[in-house]
KEMI-614214 format. One record per residue (C-alpha): y, z, x; residue number from 1; residue in one letter. Coordinates in nm, 3 decimals. Each point is the difference from the previous one (the first is absolute). Layout:
REM KEMI-614214
y Y z Z x X nr NUM rest A
...
REM end
This chain:
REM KEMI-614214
y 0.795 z 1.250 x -0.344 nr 1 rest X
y 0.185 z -0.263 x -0.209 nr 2 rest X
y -0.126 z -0.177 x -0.305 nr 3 rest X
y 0.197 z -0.375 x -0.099 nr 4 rest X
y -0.037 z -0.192 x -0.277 nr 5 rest X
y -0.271 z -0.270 x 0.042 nr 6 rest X
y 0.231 z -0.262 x -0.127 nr 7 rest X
y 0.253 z -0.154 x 0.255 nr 8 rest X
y 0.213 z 0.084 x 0.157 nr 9 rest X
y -0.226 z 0.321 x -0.004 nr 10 rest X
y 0.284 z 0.258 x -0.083 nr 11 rest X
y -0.085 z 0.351 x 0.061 nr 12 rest X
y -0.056 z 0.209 x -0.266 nr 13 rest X
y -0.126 z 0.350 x 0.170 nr 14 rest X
y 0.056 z 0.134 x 0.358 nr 15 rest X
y -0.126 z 0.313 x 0.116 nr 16 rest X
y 0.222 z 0.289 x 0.116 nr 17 rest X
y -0.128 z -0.083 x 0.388 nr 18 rest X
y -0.027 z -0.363 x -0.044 nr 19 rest X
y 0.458 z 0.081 x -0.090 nr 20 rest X
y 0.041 z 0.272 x 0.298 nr 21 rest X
y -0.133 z -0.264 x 0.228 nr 22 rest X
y 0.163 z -0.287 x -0.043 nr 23 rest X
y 0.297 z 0.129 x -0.143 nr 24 rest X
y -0.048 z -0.201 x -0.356 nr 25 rest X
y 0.050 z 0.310 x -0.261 nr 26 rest X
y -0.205 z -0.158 x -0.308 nr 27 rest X
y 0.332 z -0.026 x -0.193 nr 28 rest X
y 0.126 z -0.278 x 0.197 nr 29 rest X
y -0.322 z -0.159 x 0.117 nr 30 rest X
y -0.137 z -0.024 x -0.393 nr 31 rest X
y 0.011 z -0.402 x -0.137 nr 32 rest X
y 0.053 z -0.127 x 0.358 nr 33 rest X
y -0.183 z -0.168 x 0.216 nr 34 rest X
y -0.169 z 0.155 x 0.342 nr 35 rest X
y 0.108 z -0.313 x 0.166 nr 36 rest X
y 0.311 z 0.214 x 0.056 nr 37 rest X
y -0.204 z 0.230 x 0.250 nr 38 rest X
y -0.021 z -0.358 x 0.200 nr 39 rest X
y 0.226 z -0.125 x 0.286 nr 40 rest X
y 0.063 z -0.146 x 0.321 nr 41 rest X
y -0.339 z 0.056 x 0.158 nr 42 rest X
y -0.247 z -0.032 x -0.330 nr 43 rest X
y -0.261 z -0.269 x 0.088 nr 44 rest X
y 0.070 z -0.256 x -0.285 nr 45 rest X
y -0.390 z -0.088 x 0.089 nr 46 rest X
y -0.112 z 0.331 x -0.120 nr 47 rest X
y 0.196 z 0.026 x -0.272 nr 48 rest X
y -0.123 z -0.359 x -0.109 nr 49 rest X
y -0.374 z 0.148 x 0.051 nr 50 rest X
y 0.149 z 0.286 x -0.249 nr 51 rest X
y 0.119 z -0.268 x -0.265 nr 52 rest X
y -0.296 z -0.146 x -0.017 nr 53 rest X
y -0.217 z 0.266 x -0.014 nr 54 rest X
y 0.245 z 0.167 x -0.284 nr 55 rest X
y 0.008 z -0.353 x -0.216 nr 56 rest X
y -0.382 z -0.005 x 0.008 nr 57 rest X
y -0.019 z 0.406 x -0.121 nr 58 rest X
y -0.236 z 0.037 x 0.319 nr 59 rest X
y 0.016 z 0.373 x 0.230 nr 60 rest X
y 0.213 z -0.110 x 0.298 nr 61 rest X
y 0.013 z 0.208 x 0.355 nr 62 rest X
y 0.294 z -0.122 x 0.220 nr 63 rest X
y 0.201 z 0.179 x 0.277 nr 64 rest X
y 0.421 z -0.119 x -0.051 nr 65 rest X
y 0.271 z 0.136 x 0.162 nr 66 rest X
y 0.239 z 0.138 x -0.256 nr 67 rest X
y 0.332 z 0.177 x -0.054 nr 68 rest X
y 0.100 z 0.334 x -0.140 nr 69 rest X
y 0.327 z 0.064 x -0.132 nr 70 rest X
y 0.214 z 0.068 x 0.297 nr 71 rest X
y -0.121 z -0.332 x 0.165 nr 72 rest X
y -0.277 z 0.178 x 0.231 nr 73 rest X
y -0.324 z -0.264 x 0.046 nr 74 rest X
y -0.385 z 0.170 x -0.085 nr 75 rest X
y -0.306 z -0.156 x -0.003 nr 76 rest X
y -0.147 z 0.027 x -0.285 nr 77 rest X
y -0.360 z -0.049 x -0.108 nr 78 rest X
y -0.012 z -0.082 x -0.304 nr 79 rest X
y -0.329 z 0.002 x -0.246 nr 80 rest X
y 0.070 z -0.141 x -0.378 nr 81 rest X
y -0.248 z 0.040 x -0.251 nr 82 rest X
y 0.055 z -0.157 x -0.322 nr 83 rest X
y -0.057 z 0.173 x -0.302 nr 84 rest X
y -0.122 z -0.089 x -0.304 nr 85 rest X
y 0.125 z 0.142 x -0.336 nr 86 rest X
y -0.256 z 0.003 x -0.295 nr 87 rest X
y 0.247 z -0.009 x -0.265 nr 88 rest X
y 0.166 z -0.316 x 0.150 nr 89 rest X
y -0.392 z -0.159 x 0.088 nr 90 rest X
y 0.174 z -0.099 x 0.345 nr 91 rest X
y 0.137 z 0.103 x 0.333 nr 92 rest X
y 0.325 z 0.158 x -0.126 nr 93 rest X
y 0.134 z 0.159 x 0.373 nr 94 rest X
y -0.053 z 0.030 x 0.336 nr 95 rest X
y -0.106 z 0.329 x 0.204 nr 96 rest X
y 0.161 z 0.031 x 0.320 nr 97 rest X
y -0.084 z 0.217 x 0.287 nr 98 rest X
REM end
């Protein structure tokens, strides 16, 4: 589970302990940055277009990318972001991945 800010460039601001085992991002050095630094050679730019989108309208997005952890091995990851919405701000103030 990873949680960004919902303004661009959507820098992380929590990672779970698994979410950091797994791809080898310890939440120290991940925190502030983008995920586009889990992309590479092999990401579909269309799918990560179809994620843009859906994160610039604050819509739930489902898409299937191949990312990288940090010792350069591909996954697939599914990916589901929710956005979530933050009562003291009156607006979507991050995004829920998982």
């Amino acid at each position: 589970m990873v949680i960004t800010s919902a303004d661009k460039p959507y820098p992380v601001i929590y990672a779970n302990k698994k979410w950091s085992e797994y791809t080898g991002y310890p939440l120290k050095e991940i925190r502030g940055k983008s995920l586009s630094i889990l992309q590479g050679r092999k990401t579909c730019q269309s799918r990560i277009r179809l994620l843009s989108e859906a994160l610039e309208q604050r819509k739930p997005v489902e898409v299937s990318v191949v990312n990288y952890k940090r010792d350069g091995k591909a996954f697939l990851n599914h990916l589901t972001i929710l956005p979530l919405w933050s009562e003291e701000l009156g607006r979507i103030s991050s995004f829920l991945g998982i």
